[in-house]
N, C-alpha and C positions, 0 to 999 in steps of 0.2 A: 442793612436794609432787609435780606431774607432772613435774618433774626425776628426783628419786626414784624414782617409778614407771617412767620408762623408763632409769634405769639397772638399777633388779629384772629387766624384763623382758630388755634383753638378756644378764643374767645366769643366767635361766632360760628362754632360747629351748628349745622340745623337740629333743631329738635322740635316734637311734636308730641303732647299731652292723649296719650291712648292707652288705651290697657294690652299695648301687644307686648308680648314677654321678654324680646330683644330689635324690634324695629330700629330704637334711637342710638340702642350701640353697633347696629349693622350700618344704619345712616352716618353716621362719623367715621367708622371705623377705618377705609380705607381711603379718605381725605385724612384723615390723621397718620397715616403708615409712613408718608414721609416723599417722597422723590424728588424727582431732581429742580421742580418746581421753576422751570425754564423759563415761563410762559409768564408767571407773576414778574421775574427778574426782568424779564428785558422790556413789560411796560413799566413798572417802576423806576426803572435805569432811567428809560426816555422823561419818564417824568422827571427825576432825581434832577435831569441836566439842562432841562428847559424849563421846569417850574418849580423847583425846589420844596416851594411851601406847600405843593397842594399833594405830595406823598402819602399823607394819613389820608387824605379822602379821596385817594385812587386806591388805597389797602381794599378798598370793598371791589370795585373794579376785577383788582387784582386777582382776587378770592373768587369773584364771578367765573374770570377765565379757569383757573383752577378746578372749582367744580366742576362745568362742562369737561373738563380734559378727562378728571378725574371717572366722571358716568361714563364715559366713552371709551375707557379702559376699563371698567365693570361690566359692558357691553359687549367688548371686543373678545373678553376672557368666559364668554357662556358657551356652554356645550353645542349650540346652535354655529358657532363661529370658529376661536382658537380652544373652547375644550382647556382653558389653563388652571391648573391649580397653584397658581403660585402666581403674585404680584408685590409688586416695594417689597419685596423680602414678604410678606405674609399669606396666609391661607386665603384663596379669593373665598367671595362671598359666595358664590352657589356651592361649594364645597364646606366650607363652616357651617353656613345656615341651609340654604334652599335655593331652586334657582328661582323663584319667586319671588324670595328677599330682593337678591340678586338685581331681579327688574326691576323691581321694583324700587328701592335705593338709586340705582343707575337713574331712572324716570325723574325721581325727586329732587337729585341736583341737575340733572339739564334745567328743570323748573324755577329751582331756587337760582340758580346762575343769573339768569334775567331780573329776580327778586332782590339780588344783593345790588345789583346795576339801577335796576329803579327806585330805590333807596339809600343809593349812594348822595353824600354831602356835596354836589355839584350840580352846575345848571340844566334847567330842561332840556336846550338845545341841543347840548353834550352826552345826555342823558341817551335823548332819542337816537341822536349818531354812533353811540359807542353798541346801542342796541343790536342796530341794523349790523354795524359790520360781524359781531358776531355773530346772530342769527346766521348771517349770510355764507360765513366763512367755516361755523362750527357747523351748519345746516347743509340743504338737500343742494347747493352750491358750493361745496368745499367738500368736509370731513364724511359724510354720510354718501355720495355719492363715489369717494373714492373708498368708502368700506366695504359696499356694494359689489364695486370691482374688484376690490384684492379677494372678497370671498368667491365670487361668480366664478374668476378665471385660476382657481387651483386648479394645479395638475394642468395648467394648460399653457407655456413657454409666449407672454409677451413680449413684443419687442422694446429698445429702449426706450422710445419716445412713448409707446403706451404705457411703458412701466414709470415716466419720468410722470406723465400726465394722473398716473393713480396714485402716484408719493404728493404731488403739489397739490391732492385736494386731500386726500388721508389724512397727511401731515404738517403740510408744507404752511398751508392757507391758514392755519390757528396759529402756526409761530410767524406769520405774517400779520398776520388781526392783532396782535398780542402789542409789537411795534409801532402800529396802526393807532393802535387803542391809546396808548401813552402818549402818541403824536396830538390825536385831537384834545386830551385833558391838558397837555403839557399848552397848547395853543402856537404848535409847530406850526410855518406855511404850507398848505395844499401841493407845492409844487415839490417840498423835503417831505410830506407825508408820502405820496408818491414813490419817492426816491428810496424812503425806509420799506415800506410795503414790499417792492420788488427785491431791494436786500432779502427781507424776511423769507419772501418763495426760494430764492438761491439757499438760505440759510434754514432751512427747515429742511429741503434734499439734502441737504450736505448731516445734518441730524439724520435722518433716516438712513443713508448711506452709511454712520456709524452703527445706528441699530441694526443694522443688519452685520454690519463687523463683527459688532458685540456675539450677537447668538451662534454667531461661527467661531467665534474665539475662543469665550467665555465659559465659567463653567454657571447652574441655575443657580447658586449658592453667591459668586460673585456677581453675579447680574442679578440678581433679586428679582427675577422672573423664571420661567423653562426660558431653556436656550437650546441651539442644535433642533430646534422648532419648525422651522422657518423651509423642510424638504419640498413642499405643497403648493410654498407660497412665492411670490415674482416677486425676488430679492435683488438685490444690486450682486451679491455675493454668487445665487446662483447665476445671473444674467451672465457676467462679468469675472467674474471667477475670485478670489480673494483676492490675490495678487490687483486687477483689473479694479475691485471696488476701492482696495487702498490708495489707488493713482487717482481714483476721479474725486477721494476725499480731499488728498491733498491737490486735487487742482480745484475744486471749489473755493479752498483756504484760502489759495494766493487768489484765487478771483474774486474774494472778498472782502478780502484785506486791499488790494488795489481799489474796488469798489469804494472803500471807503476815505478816501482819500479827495473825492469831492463835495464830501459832508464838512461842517462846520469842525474844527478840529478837537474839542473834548467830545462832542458827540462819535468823534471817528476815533476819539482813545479809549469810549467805554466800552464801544461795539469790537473793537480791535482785541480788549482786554475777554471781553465775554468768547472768545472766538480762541482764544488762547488757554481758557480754563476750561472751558469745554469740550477740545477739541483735540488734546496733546495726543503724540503715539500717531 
């Protein structure tokens, strides 16, 4: 299925007819570099299990969330924020090109993300709801709001609960939206969308809990970003100490793997299996 998925994508990389010298290869560039592409997996999954047929025309969907994630990590990595020269294993853009480019690419796919979704092969009603919840979750009510905080409060020791509350909107709320999103194409009940959504906030701390592992473990070469990064920044690792971030990863696991256990049971073997290939160590 993410075979699939990145052959969609690099058949609907955006592109735009101008005479600028490297705009359309800065615009692809680092949606084409590759990652773990999390976010596509786990609304396609949910599609894959509750509506099988409608897979190719959640691809665009899919692709939607991708971009957003993808600008947002173009965003995160400018000199104004994390200063990173390295992303999916490549050169980021304000260090290849300009930090201009830079914005400017990041700008074009938050844009296009919505364009892929209001031109996806599905109904209006669907259309408009799959909107809203990402607006909502990648916007100034989720991801933007907790970017806000991780940059505002370097150098400055939050506690857990404010550090839980800056990972559930940084991170948490897109790989919640993502399950979300697959729930309402797939035409899951409101009361299991629910149910997936609040998985997803558990399941997205418990991802950021490992990214934080990672940059303490990892070398930039393996992690395909800078690692050892992360001194400035309200970590689980620094909070918590290594030893302390490894116990609350594995106690997220059993608390969601147990979680899943009152879901319908191929829906709790794909979530079980994604949580196991993700998640090992």
């Amino acid at each position: 299925m993410i075979k699939d998925f990145e052959i969609f994508l690099k058949d609907n990389l955006p592109q735009v007819d101008s005479f600028h010298p490297y705009f359309n290869q800065a615009l692809g560039e680092m949606l084409d570099a590759g990652g773990k592409r999390f976010r596509p997996l786990l609304l396609l999954s949910v599609v894959q299990h509750s509506s099988p047929l409608l897979v190719k025309n959640a691809m665009h969907v899919a692709l939607g969330v991708e971009m957003l994630h993808t600008y947002s990590l173009i965003h995160d990595d400018l000199p104004s924020m994390d200063n990173a020269g390295l992303r999916r294993g490549q050169t980021t853009l304000h260090v290849k090109y300009d930090e201009v480019t830079a914005i400017l690419v990041g700008d074009a796919l938050n844009s296009h993300a919505f364009y892929m979704i209001a031109n996806a092969p599905l109904s209006d009603d669907v259309k408009v709801k799959l909107t809203s919840i990402l607006a909502r979750d990648g916007g100034v009510s989720g991801m933007i709001i907790g970017q806000a905080i991780d940059c505002k409060f370097e150098d400055e020791k939050l506690t857990l609960e404010q550090l839980k509350f800056l990972h559930l909107n940084k991170t948490a709320k897109l790989i919640a939206a993502s399950l979300l999103m697959g729930a309402v194409i797939g035409g899951i009940s409101e009361d299991k969308q629910k149910i997936l959504y609040n998985f997803g906030l558990k399941l997205g701390v418990l991802f950021q809990v490992q990214d934080d592992i990672i940059d303490a473990t990892l070398s930039s070469k393996e992690a395909g970003k800078p690692t050892s990064n992360d001194k400035h920044k309200n970590s689980f690792v620094n909070l918590l100490g290594l030893s302390g971030a490894k116990r609350e990863k594995q106690k997220l696991i059993e608390e969601l793997n147990k979680e899943t256990n009152i879901l319908e049971s191929g829906l709790a073997k794909m979530l079980q299996k994604i949580i196991s290939d993700y998640f090992k160590g």
